[in-house]
C-alpha positions as CSV (number, residue, x, y, z in Angstrom):
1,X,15.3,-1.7,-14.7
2,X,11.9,-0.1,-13.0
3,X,9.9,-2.4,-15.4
4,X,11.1,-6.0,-14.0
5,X,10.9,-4.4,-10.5
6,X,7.2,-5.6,-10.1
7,X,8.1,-9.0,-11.0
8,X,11.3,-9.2,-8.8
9,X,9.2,-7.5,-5.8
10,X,6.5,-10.4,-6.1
11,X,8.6,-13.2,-6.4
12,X,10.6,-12.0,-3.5
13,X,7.2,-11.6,-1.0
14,X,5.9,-14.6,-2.6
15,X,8.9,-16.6,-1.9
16,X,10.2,-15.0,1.3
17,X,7.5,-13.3,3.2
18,X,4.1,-15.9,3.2
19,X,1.8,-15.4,5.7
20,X,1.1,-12.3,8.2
21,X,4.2,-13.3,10.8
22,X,6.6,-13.1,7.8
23,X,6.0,-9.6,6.2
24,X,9.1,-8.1,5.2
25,X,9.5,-4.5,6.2
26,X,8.7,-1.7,3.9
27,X,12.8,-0.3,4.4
28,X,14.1,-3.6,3.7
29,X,12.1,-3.8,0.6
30,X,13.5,-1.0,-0.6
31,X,16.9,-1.9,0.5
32,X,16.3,-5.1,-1.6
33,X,15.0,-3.1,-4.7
34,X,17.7,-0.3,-4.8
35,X,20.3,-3.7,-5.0
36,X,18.6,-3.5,-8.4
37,X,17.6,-0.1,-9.2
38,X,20.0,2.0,-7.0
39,X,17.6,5.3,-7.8
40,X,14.3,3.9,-6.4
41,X,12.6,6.4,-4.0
42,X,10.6,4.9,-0.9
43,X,7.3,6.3,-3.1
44,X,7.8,4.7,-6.0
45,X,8.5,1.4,-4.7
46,X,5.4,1.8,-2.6
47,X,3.5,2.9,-6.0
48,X,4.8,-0.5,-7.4
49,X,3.5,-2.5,-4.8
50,X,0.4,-1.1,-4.8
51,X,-0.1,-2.2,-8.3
52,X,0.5,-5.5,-7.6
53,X,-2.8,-7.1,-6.1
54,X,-1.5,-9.9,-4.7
55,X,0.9,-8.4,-2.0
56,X,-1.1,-7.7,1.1
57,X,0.2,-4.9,3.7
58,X,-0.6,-4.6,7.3
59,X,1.7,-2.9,10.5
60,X,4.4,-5.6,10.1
61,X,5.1,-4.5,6.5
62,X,4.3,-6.1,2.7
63,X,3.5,-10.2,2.7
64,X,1.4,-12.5,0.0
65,X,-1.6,-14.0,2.3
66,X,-1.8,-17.5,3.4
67,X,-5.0,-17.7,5.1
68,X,-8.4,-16.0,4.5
69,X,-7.9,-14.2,7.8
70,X,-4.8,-12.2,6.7
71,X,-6.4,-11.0,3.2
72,X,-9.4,-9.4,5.9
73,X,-6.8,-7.8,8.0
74,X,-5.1,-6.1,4.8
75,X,-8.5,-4.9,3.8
76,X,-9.4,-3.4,7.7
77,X,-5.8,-2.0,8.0
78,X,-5.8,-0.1,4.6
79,X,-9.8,0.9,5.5
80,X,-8.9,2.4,8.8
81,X,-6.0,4.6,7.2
82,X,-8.3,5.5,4.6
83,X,-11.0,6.7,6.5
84,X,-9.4,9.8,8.1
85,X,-8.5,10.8,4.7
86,X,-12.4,10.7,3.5
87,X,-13.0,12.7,6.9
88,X,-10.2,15.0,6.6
89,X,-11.7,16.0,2.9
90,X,-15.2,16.5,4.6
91,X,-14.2,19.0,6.8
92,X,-12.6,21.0,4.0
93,X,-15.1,21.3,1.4
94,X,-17.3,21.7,4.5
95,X,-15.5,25.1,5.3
96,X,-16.3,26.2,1.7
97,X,-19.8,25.5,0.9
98,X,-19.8,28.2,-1.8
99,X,-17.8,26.1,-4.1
100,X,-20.2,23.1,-3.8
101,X,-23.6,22.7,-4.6
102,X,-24.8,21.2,-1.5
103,X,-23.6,18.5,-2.7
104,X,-19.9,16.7,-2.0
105,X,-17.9,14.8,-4.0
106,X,-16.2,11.2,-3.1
107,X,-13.4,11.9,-5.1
């Protein structure tokens, strides 16, 4: 059942949840998916939405973009939670310069 789960989850933002003010929540999603695939975890639903371009994410939850605007805010709102992460991975390699070359890796 997994593999028609993509499909079902972009029909269902597509349908339901257009536009920024009408994302669903990411529990209710996966109170909607484990209706069909009682076994989901909350990871692997959120690994099958984020194979599915189309389905934007911001604080509110998942939505499919109306306007130009909302496809920016997705972009800013995954970029700010990214950044720490790039950060974070910095300061580690930084605290073992013996294992790099003077030189750090992106990923």
């Amino acid at each position: 059942m997994k593999d028609i789960l993509p499909g079902l989850i972009l029909s269902h933002i597509g349908g339901h949840h257009r536009g920024m003010e009408n994302a669903i929540k990411r529990r209710d999603l996966l109170r909607m998916c484990r209706s069909i695939e009682p076994e989901i975890t909350d990871r692997e639903m959120r690994k099958i939405v984020e194979g599915i371009p189309r389905v934007c994410t911001c604080e509110r939850g998942y939505y499919v973009a109306v306007k130009p605007d909302e496809v920016k805010h997705s972009s800013r709102y995954l970029r700010k939670k990214a950044y720490p992460l790039f950060d974070r991975a910095n300061r580690i390699e930084g605290a073992y310069p013996e294992f790099f070359n003077g030189q750090m890796e992106l990923f």
